[in-house]
C-alpha positions as CSV (number, residue, x, y, z in Angstrom):
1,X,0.0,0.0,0.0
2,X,1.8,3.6,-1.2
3,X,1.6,5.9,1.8
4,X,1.3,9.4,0.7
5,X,3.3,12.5,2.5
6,X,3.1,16.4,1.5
7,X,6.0,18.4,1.8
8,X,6.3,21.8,1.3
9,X,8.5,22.9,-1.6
10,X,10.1,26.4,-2.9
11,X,7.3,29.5,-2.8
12,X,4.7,26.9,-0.4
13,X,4.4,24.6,-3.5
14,X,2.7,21.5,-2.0
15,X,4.7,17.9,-3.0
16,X,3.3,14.5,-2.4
17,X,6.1,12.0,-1.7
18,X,5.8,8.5,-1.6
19,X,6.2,5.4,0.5
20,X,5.6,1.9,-1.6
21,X,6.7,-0.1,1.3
22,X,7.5,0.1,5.1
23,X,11.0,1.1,6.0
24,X,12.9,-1.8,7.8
25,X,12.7,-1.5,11.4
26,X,16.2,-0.7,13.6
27,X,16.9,-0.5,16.9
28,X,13.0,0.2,18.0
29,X,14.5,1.2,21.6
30,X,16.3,4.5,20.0
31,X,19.5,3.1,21.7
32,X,21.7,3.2,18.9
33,X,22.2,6.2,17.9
34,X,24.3,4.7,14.8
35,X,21.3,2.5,13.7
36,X,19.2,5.1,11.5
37,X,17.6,3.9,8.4
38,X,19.4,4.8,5.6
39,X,17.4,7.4,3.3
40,X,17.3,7.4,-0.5
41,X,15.1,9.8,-2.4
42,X,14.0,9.1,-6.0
43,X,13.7,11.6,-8.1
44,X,11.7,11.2,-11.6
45,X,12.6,12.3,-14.5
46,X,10.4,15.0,-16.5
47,X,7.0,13.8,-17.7
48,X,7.4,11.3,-14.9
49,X,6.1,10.3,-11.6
50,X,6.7,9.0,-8.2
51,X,5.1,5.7,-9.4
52,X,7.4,5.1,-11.9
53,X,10.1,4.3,-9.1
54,X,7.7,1.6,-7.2
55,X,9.0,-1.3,-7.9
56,X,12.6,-0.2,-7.1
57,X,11.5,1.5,-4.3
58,X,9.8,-1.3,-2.6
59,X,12.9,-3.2,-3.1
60,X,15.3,-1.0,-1.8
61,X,12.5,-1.0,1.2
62,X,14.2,-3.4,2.3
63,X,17.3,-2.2,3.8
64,X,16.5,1.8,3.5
65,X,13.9,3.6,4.0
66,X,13.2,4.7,0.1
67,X,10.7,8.0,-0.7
68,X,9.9,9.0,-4.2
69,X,8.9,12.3,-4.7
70,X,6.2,14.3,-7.2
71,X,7.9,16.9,-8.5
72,X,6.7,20.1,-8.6
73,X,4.3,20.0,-12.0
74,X,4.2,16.2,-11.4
75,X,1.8,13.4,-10.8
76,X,-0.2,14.7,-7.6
77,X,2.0,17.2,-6.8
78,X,0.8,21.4,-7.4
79,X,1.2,22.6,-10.8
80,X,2.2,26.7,-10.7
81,X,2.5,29.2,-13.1
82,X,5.0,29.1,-15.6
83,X,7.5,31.1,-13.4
84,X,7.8,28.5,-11.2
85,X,9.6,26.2,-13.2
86,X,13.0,26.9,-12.5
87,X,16.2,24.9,-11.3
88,X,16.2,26.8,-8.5
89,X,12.4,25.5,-7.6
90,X,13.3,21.9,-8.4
91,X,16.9,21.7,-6.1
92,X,14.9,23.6,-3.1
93,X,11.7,21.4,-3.7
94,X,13.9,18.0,-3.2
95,X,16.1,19.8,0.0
96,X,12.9,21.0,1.9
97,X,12.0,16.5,1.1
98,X,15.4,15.3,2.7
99,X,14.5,18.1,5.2
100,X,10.8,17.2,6.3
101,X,11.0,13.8,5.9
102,X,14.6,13.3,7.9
103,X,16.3,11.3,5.3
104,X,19.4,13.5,5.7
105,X,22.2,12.9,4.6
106,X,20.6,10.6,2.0
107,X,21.4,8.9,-1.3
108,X,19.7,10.9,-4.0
109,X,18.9,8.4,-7.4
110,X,17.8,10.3,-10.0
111,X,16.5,9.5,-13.7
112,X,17.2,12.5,-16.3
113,X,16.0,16.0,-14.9
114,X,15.8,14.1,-11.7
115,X,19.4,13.2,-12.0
116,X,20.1,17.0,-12.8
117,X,18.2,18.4,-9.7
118,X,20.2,15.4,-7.2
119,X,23.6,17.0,-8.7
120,X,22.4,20.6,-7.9
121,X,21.7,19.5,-4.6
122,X,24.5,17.6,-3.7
123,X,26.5,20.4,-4.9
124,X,24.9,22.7,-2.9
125,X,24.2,21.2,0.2
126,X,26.7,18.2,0.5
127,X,25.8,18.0,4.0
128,X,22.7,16.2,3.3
129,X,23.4,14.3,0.4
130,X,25.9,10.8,1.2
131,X,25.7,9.4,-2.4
132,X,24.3,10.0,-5.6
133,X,23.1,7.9,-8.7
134,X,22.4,9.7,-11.9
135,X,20.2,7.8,-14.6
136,X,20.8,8.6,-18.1
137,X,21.1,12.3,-18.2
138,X,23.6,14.6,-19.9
139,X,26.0,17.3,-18.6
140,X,26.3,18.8,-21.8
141,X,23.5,21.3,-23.9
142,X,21.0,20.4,-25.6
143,X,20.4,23.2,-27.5
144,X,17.3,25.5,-29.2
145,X,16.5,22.2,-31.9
146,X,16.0,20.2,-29.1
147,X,13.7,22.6,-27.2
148,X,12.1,22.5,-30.7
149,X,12.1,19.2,-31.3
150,X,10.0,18.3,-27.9
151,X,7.5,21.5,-29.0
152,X,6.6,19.5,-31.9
153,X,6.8,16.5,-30.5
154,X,4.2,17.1,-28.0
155,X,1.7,19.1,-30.6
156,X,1.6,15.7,-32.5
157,X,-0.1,13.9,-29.2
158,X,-3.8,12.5,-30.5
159,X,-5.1,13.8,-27.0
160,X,-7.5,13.6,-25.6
161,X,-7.0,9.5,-25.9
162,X,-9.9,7.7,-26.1
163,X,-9.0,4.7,-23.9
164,X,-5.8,3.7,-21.7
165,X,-5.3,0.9,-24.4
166,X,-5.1,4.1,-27.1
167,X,-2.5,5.6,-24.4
168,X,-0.4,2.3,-24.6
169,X,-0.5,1.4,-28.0
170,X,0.5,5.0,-29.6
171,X,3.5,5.5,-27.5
172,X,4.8,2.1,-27.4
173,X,3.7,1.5,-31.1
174,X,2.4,4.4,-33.2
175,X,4.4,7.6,-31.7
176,X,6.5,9.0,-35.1
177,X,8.8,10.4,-32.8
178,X,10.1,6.8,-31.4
179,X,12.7,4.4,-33.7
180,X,11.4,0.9,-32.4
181,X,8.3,-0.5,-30.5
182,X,8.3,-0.6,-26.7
183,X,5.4,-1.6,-25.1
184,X,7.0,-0.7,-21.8
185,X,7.3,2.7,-23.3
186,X,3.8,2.7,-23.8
187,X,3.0,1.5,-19.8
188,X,5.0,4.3,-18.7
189,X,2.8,6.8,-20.2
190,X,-0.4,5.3,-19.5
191,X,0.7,6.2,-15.2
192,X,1.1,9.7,-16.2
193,X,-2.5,9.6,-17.6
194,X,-5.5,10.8,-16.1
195,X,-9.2,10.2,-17.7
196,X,-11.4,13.7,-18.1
197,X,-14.8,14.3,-19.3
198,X,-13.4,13.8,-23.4
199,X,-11.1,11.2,-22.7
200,X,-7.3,10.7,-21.3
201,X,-5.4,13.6,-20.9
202,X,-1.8,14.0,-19.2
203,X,-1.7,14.6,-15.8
204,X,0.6,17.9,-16.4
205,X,0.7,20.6,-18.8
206,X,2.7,20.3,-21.6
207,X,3.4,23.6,-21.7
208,X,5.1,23.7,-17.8
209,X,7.0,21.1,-19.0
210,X,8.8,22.9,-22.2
211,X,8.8,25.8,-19.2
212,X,11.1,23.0,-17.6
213,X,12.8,21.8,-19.6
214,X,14.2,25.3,-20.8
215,X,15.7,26.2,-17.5
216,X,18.3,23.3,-18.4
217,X,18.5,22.8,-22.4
218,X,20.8,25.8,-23.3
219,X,23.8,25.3,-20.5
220,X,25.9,23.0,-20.2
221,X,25.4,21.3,-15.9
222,X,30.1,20.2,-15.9
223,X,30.4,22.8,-13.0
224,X,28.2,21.6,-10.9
225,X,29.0,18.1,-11.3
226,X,32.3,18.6,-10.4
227,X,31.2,20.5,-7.4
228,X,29.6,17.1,-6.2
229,X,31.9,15.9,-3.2
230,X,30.1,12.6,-2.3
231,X,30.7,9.2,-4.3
232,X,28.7,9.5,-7.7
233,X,27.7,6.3,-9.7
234,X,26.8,7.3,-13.5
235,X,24.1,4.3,-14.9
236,X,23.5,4.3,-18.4
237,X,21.9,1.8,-21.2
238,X,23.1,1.3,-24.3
239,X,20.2,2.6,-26.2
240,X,19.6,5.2,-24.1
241,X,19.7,9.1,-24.7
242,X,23.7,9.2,-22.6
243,X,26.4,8.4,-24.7
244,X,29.2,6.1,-23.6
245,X,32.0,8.9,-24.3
246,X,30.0,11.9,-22.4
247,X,28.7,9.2,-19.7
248,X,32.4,8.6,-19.0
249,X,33.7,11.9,-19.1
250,X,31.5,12.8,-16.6
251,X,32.6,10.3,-14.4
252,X,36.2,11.5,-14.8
253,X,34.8,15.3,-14.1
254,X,33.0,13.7,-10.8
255,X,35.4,13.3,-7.8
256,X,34.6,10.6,-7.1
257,X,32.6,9.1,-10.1
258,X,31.9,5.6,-10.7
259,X,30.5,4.2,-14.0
260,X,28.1,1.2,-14.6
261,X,26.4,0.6,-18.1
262,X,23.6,-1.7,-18.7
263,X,23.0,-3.6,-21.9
264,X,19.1,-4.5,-23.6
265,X,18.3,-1.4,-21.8
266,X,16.7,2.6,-23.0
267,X,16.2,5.2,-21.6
268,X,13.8,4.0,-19.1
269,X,16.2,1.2,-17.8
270,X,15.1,1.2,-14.3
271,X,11.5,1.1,-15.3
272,X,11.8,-1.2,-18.2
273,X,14.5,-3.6,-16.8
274,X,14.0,-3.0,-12.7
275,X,15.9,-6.5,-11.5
276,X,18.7,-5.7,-13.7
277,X,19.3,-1.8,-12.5
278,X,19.2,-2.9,-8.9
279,X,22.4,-5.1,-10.3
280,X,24.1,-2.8,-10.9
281,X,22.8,0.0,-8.2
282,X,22.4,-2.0,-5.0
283,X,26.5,-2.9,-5.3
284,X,27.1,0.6,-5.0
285,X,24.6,2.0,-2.6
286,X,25.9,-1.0,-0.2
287,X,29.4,0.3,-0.6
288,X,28.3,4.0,0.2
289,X,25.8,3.1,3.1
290,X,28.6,0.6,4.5
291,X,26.5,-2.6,4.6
């Protein structure tokens, strides 16, 4: 059973963070004070949701105490004006989490613009950040085509959908914007999905996500990665959107950068392929949380 908790984010935005499984229990008497539950916050990427993490995040459940967070914009989380949609917004949204929720210092796992907002944080506030996983997201710009490219992209949505199946079937199959079929691809955006009085409709606005996404596209985020003092694991798969060459580079720009690739796996690797991520994950997390 998810349990739901708000937080209160930059400018009083209200976040709803996520439990998918009770935390282990340690030391009930409070005797140790050594024996905290490790924290780990999850951080989707954009377009995503807290939901998309549940399977990981009940397994993780198991040894840390594992919170996945809306993101401002996001799932169940507030959706304000356009202004709000800075980096600035999305760093102090997932600080005032570890904050109110008392996962500090945490391990931040992060899939694309999630992975962007856990290296701002850990930058900025090392103290409450112990380790960090970044999930197939790049350091370097994007670019004005790009910004483009996902205006168009979203104007050629059939919305509203007529049924979840409709949902499913154009972006795992029919979506001109996607080389192969992936009917993973298409459960993914079926959760983000909401039905309305016409049909299915997304659960955000499209238009607060370009608003996103802009506050990123044009720089290039090296600085700040190599501002992050904690140990850093960089997870990509090999069809995914982080090349082999920049995923590397920034794990020589990261102090102290680790690297682990994936094969069979996209950009969705710990959604599509959830056993084999925590493969690769769980060996470092163990190392950083000394179990």
């Amino acid at each position: 059973m998810a349990r739901r908790i708000d937080v209160t984010g930059a400018g009083g935005v209200r976040l709803a963070a996520w439990e998918f499984a009770d935390p282990p229990k340690r030391d009930p008497d409070h005797t140790d004070p050594g024996s905290a539950t490790p924290g780990v916050l999850l951080l989707h990427g954009l377009m995503g949701r807290a939901s998309h993490w549940a399977a990981i995040a009940r397994r993780l459940a198991g040894r840390h105490r594992a919170v996945a967070l809306d993101q401002r914009g996001h799932g169940q989380s507030d959706k304000p004006p356009r202004a709000a949609y800075t980096r600035e917004a999305y760093v102090e949204d997932a600080e005032a989490a570890i904050e109110q929720l008392g996962l500090a210092p945490a391990v931040l796992i992060g899939h694309a613009m999630g992975a962007l907002t856990a290296w701002q944080l850990a930058a900025k506030r090392p103290d409450l950040v112990r380790g960090l996983v970044i999930c197939d997201m790049r350091a370097s710009a994007l670019g004005a085509a790009s910004q483009r490219e996902w205006a168009d992209w979203f104007r050629s949505w059939p919305v509203p959908f007529a049924t979840l199946a409709d949902v499913r079937k154009w972006f795992g199959e029919d979506d001109p914007w996607v080389e192969r079929p992936n009917p993973s691809r298409g459960a993914f955006y079926a959760e983000v999905m909401h039905e309305c009085a016409d049909g299915w409709r997304p659960v955000f606005d499209p238009e607060q996500m370009l608003a996103s996404r802009e506050t990123w596209v044009y720089d290039a985020h090296w600085e700040e990665l190599a501002q992050v003092r904690c140990p850093a694991l960089v997870v990509r798969g090999l069809d995914g959107e982080l090349g082999r060459a920049e995923a590397q580079e920034m794990v020589r720009v990261l102090p102290r950068g680790e690297y682990a690739e994936m094969a069979d796996a996209g950009h969705l690797a710990h959604y599509d392929l959830p056993e084999a991520w925590r493969g690769v994950v769980e060996p470092f997390l163990d190392a950083v949380l000394g179990e």
